[in-house]
C-alpha positions in Angstrom: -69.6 11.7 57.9 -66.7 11.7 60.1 -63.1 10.8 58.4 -60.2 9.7 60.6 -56.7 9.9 58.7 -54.1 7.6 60.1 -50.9 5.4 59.3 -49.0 8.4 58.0 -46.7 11.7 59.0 -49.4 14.4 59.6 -48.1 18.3 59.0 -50.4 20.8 60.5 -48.1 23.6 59.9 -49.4 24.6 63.2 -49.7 28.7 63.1 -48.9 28.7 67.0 -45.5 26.8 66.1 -45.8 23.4 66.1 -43.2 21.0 66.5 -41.8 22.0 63.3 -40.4 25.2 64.8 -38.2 23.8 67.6 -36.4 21.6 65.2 -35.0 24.6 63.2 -31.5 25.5 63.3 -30.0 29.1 62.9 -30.8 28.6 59.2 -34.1 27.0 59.7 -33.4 24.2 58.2 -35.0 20.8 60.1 -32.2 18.8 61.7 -33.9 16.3 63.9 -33.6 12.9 62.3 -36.6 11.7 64.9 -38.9 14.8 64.2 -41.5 13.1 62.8 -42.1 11.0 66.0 -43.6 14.2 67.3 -45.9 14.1 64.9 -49.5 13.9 65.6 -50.8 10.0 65.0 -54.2 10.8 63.7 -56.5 13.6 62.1 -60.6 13.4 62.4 -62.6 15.4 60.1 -65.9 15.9 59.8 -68.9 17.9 57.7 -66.0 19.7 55.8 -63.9 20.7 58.7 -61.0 19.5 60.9 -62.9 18.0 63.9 -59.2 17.5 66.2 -55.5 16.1 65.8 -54.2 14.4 68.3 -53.1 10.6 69.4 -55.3 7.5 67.8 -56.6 7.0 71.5 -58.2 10.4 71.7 -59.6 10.3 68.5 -60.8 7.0 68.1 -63.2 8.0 70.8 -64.4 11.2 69.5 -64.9 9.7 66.0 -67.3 7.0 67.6 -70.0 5.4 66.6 -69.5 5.8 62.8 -66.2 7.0 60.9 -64.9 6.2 57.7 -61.0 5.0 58.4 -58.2 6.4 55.6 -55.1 4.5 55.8 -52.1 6.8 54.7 -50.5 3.7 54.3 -47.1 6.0 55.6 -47.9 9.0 53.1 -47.7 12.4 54.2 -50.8 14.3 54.7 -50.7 17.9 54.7 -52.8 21.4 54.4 -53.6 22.3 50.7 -51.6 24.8 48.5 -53.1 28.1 48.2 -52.5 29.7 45.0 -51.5 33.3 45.5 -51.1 34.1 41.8 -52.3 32.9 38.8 -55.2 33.4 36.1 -57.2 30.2 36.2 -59.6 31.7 33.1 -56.0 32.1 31.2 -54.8 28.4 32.2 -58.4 26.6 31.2 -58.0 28.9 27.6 -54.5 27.4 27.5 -56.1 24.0 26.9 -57.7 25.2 23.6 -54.3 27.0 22.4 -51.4 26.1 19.9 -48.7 25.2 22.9 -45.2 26.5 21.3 -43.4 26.6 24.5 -39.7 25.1 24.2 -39.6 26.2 20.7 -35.8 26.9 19.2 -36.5 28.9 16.5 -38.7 30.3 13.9 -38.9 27.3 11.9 -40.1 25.2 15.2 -42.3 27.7 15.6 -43.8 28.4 12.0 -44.3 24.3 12.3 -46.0 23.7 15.3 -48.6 27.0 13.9 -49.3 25.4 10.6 -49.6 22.1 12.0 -52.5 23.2 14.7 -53.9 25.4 11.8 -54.5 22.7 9.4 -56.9 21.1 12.0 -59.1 24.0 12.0 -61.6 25.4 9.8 -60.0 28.1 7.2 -60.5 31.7 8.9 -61.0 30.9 12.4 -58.6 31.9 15.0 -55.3 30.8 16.3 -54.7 31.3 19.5 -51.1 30.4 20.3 -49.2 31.0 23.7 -45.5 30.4 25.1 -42.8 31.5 23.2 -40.1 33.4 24.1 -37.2 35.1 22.1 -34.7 34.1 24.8 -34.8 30.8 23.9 -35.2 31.1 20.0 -31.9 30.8 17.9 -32.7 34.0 16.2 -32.9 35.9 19.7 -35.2 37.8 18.8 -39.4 38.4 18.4 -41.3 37.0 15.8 -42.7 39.2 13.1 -46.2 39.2 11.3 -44.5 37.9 8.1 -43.9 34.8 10.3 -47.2 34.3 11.1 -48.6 35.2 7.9 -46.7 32.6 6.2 -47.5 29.8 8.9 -51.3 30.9 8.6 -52.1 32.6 5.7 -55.7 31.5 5.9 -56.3 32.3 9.6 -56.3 35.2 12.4 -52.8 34.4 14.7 -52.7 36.2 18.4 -49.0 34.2 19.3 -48.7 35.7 23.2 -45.4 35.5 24.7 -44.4 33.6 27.5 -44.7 36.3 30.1 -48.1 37.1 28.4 -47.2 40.9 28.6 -46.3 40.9 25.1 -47.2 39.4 21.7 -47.6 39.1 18.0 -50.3 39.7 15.6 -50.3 38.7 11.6 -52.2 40.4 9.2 -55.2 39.0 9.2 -55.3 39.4 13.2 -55.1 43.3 12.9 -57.3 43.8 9.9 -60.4 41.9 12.2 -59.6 43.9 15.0 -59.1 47.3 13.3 -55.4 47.9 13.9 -52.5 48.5 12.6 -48.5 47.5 13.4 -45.4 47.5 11.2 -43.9 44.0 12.7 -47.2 43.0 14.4 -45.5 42.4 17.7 -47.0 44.7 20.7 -46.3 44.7 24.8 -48.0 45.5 27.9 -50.7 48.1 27.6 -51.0 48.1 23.5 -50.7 44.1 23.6 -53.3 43.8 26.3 -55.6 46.3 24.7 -55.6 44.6 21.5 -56.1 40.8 23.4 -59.0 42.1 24.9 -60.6 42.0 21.3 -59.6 38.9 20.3 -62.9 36.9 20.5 -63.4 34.4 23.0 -63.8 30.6 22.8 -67.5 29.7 22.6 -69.1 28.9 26.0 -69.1 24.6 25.7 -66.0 24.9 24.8 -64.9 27.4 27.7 -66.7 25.8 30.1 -64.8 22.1 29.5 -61.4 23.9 29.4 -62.7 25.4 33.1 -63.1 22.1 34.1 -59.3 20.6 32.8 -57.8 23.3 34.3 -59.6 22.7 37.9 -58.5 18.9 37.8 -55.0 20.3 36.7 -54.6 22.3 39.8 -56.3 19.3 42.0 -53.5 17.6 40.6 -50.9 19.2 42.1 -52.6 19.7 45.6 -54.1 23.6 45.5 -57.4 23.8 46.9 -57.9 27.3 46.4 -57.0 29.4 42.8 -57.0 32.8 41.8 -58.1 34.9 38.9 -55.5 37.1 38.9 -57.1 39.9 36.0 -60.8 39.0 36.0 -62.5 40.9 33.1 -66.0 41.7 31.9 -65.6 39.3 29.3 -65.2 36.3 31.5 -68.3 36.8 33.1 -70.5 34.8 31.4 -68.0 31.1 32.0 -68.8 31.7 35.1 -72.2 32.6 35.6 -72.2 28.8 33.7 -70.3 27.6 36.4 -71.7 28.8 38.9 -75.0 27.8 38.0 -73.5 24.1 37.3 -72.4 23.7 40.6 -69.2 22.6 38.8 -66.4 24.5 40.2 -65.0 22.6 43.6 -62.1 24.8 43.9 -61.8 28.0 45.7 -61.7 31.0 43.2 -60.6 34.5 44.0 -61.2 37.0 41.3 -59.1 40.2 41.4 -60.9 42.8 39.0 -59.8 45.9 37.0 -60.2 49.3 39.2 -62.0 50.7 36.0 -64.7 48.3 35.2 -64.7 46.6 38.8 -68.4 48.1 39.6 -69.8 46.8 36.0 -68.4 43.3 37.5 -69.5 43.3 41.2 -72.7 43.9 40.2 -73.3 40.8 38.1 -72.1 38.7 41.4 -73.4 40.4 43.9 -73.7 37.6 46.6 -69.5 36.8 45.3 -68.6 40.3 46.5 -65.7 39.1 49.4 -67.9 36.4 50.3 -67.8 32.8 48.6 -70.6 32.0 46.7 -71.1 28.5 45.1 -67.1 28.2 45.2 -66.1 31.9 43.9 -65.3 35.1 45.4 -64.0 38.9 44.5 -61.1 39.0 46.5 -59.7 42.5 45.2 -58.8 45.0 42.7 -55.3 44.4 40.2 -52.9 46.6 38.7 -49.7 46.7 36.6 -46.9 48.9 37.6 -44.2 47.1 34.4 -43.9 44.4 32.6 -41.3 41.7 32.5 -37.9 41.1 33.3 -37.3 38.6 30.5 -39.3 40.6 27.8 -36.8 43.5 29.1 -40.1 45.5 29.6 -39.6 45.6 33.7 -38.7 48.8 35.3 -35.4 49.3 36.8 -33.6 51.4 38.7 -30.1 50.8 36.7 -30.5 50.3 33.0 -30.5 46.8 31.0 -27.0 45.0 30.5 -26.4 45.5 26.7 -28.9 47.3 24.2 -30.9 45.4 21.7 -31.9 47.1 18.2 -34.6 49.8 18.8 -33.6 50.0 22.4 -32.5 53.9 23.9 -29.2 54.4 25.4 -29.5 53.5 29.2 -33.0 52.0 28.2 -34.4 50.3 31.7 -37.5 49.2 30.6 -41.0 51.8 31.4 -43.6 52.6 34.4 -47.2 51.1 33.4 -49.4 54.2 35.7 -48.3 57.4 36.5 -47.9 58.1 40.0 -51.3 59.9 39.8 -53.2 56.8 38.3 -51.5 54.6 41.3 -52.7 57.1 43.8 -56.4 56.8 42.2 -56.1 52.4 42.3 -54.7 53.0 46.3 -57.5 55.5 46.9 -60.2 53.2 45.3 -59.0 50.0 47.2 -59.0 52.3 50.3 -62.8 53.7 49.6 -64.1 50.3 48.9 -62.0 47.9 51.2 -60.9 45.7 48.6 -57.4 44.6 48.9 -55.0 45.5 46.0 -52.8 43.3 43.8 -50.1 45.1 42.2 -47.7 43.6 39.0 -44.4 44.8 40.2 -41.0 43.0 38.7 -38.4 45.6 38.2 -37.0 47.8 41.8 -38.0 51.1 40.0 -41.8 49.7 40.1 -41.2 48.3 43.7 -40.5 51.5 44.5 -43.3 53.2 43.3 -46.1 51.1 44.8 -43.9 51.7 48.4 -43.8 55.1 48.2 -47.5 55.0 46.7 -49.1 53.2 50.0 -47.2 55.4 52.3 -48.5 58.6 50.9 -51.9 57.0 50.7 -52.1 55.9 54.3 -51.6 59.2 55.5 -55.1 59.9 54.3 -56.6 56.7 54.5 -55.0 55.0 57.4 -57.1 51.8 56.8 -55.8 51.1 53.9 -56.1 47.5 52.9 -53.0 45.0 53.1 -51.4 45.5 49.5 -49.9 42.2 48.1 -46.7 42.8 45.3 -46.8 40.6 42.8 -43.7 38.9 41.5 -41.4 41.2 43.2 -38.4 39.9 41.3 -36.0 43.0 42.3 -37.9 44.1 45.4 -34.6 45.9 47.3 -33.7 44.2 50.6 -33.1 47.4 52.1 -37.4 48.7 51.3 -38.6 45.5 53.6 -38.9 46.9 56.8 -40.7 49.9 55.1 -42.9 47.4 53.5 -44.1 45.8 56.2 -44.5 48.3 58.2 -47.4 49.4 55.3 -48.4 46.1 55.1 -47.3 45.2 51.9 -47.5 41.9 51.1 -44.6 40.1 48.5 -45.5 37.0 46.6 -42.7 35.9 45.3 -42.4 34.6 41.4 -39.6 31.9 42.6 -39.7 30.2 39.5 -38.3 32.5 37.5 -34.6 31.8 38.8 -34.9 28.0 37.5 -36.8 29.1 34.1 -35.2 32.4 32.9 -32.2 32.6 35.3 -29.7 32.5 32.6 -31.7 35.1 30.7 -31.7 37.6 34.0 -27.6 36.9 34.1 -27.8 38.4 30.1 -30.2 40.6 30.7 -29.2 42.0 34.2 -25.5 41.3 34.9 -25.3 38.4 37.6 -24.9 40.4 40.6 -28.8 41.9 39.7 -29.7 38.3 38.9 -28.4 37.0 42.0 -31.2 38.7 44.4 -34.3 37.8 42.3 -36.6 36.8 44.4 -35.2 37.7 47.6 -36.9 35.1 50.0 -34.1 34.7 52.4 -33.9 38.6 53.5 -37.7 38.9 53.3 -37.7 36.5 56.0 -35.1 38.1 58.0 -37.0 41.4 57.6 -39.9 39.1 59.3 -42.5 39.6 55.9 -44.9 36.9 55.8 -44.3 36.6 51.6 -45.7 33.8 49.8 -45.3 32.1 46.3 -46.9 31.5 43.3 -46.6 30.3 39.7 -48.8 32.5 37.5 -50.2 30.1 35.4 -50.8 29.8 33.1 -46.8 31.3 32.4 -45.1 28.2 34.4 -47.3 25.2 35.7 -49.2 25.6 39.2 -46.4 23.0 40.6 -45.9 23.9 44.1 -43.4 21.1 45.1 -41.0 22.9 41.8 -41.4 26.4 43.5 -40.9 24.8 47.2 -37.8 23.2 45.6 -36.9 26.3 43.8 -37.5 28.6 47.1 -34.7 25.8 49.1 -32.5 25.1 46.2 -32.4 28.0 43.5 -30.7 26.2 40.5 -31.4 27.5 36.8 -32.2 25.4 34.2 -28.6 25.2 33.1 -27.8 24.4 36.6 -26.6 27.2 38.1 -27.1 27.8 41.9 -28.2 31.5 41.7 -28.2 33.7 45.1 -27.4 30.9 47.0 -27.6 33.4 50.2 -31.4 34.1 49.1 -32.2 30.1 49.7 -34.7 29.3 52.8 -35.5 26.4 54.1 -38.3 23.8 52.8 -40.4 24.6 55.9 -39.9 28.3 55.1 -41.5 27.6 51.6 -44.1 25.4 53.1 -45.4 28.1 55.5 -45.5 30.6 51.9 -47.8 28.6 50.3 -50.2 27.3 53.5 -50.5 30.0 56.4 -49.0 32.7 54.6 -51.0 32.4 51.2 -54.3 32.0 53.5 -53.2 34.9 55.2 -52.6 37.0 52.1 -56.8 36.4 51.7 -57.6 37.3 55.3 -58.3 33.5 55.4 -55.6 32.3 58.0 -58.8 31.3 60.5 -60.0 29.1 58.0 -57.1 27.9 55.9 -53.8 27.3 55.6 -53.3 24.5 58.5 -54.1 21.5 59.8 -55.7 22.2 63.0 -59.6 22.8 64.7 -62.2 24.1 63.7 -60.4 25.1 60.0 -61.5 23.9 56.9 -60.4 20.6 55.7 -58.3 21.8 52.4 -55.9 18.7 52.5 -53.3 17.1 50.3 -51.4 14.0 50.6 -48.2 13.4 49.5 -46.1 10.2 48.8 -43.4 11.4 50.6 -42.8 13.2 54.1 -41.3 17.2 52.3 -39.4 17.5 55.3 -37.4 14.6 55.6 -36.2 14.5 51.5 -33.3 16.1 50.7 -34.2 19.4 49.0 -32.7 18.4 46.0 -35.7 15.5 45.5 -38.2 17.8 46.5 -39.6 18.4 42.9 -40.0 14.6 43.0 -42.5 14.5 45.8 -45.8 13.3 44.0 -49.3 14.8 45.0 -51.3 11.3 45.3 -54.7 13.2 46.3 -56.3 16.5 47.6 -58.9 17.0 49.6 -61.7 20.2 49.6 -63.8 20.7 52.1 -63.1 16.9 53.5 -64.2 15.7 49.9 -61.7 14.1 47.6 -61.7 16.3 44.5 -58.2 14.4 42.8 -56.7 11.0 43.4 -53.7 9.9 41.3 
């Protein structure tokens, strides 16, 4: 079946340029009230790929004798997001969580806990997710004795925010064997114990797989990524895949450790898709969070909280020798390698880590930073000379700006996310969400990228802004790229896959302010509609 797309502006974020390019000025910001008259008129597609773009005329002929016409009806069509970073097992398990995000204090939060625990049977988990102490009134973590009281006839796992950190009551530690005075843990004790925490049962998985696919569809991503894939998780999708019922694109990143265990349960997945899922990669962590003050920094934390040493500036995750082992492994294998870094002191020491390893293993694969919050302007050209590759965590100056000012002093805070001198240093970075930690909203980290206002409202590094084009390129071509997928993904152009969104209005023309208010009205896999509003 052959699809022609008409009536509407069409962005191909062309890889070769594109009109787009010659209307940027020294900023590159698009000037040219008229642009979109040089537009192309019409887009065929056909048995999952772009067939041509061009002028109706042209096409009209090539899509003879039978096409199906789609009237744009003067929406905006463009190529799908790519996710760059996110857990999609995480998100769907977020579905069948207590939500306490946005809570104010302990008492918010002890309700919301004892309200979702009345509705479940006495003794069987609670799984809660989002809180975080920067916004509570008491400032600080929650304690066991919280949770105990809110539940004191259930297991509670309450996971931060950030998901690097947590709490457990009582009844949580006795089931899983351990032991803590306040019951709050972070990074490698708080993940160790997670991992023990049972999982949801597979029907109930399985449907929570499926809300979170629609949930991406929703807003326009076409292809997701596991961002820790872990034995456990196998068996969800061994179900899926065996369903047919995943339509997305999914790009598993595993564990170094247990990677083989896992590659050999989807053998025709390894870097290849198979039924809509690949392994993509290995993942690491280097620190932990800015906001949970459990990144690594160069220059210690601005005040000290209780239990905090003098000059604390949060902890490494590997030694240097454990890095080197991860490089070596991705190098041996020729899997790419995702690496958690937030804090410059981490930055640092993946940089210096992929330069010492190249010199033995030249053909290294492309590394890809994760978050990079503090990545130092002056490491870029060293970074992409090793072909490191930064996806940026933009979101995090409009959610926890404020809290980086606190927790960093503003002139630190002021050059998270550095998108506008990664782009001068001519790194192809791209940006992501991490959900499930913010929602996979591309249009808010565009807007974000091009505007850079905290919640409080704010303009934060208003230097570091780039243009809406910029951000557009981060999460189409460059986010294909960061897969090795740029010849199939990422634009709108022949012979590439049809991964389409349309949009209600044209990104480029609306004033950067408005972006966030640009609605997804439908996306497109594989020239099949998978979401319509």
């Amino acid at each position: 079946m052959k699809r022609l797309y008409y009536n509407g502006p069409i962005i191909t974020m062309d890889p070769a340029g594109g009109p787009g390019r010659a209307a940027l000025n020294a900023k590159r910001a698009i000037t040219e009230k008229n642009w979109t008259k040089t537009l192309p008129e019409a887009l065929l597609t056909e048995n999952g790929h772009i067939l041509a773009v061009g002028s109706m005329q042209d096409l009209r002929g090539l899509a003879a004798p039978e096409v199906e016409m789609v009237d744009l009806a003067g929406h905006t069509l463009m190529p799908a997001f790519i996710d760059s970073h996110s857990h999609f097992a995480a998100a769907a398990n977020s579905f069948l969580q207590c939500d306490v995000s946005g809570a104010k204090s302990f008492a918010e939060l002890k309700e919301r806990l004892s309200a979702f625990a009345a509705e479940l049977p006495e003794g069987q988990w609670v799984r809660a997710q989002g809180y975080d102490q920067n916004l509570l009134a008491e400032g600080r973590h929650p304690d066991k004795q919280l949770l105990d009281a809110a539940c004191p006839a259930h297991p509670v796992m309450l996971v931060h925010q950030s998901a690097h950190m947590g709490v457990f009551n009582t009844r949580a530690l006795h089931r899983l064997g351990a032991e803590s005075a306040s019951g709050y843990l972070e990074e490698k004790d708080f993940l160790a114990l997670q991992a023990k925490v049972p999982m949801p049962a597979l029907t109930e998985m399985t449907a929570a797989f499926l809300k979170a696919q629609r949930w991406y569809a929703s807003q326009g991503i076409a292809t997701v990524q596991e961002g820790m894939f872990v034995g456990q998780l196998c068996p969800f999708y061994q179900a899926l895949l065996a369903s047919d019922q995943l339509k997305l694109d999914v790009v598993a990143y595993l564990d170094p450790h247990t990677a083989s265990e896992v590659r050999a349960k989807f053998p025709q997945a390894d870097q290849v898709y198979d039924g809509h899922f690949k392994i993509g990669g290995y993942k690491i962590f280097l620190d932990g969070s800015p906001q949970g003050r459990t990144a690594w920094l160069r220059e210690p934390y601005e005040g000290r909280l209780p239990g905090e040493p003098q000059g604390y500036a949060g902890y490494p995750a590997l030694a240097e020798e454990e890095l080197e082992a991860a490089l070596q492994k991705s190098a041996e294998d020729a899997m790419p390698l995702l690496a958690h870094c937030n804090g410059d002191a981490a930055c640092l020491q993946l940089i210096d880590a992929v330069e010492r390893v190249k010199e033995v293993y030249p053909e290294l694969p492309d590394s890809v930073m994760i978050h990079a919050q503090l990545l130092p302007a002056e490491e870029m050209p060293r970074m992409k000379a090793l072909g490191i590759i930064p996806s940026f965590f933009i979101g995090h100056v409009y959610y926890w700006g404020e809290a980086h000012v606190k927790n960093l002093g503003l002139s630190r805070a002021e050059k998270l996310s550095p998108l506008r001198s990664a782009a001068e240093a001519g790194l192809a970075f791209t940006l992501h969400q991490d959900t499930p930690v913010t929602a996979p909203n591309m249009l808010e980290s565009i807007w974000c990228a091009a505007v850079r206002q905290t919640a409080e409202g704010r303009v934060l590094g208003p230097e570091e802004c780039i243009s809406v084009y910029e951000a557009l390129e981060a999460v189409t071509l460059h986010a294909a790229a960061q897969y090795g997928e740029q010849a199939e993904k990422g634009s709108l152009t022949p012979g590439r896959r049809a991964d389409m969104v349309i949009v209600d209005q044209n990104p480029l023309q609306v004033a950067a302010q408005d972006i966030r208010n640009v609605k997804v009205l439908a996306t497109i896999k594989d020239g099949q509609p998978i979401y319509e509003a």
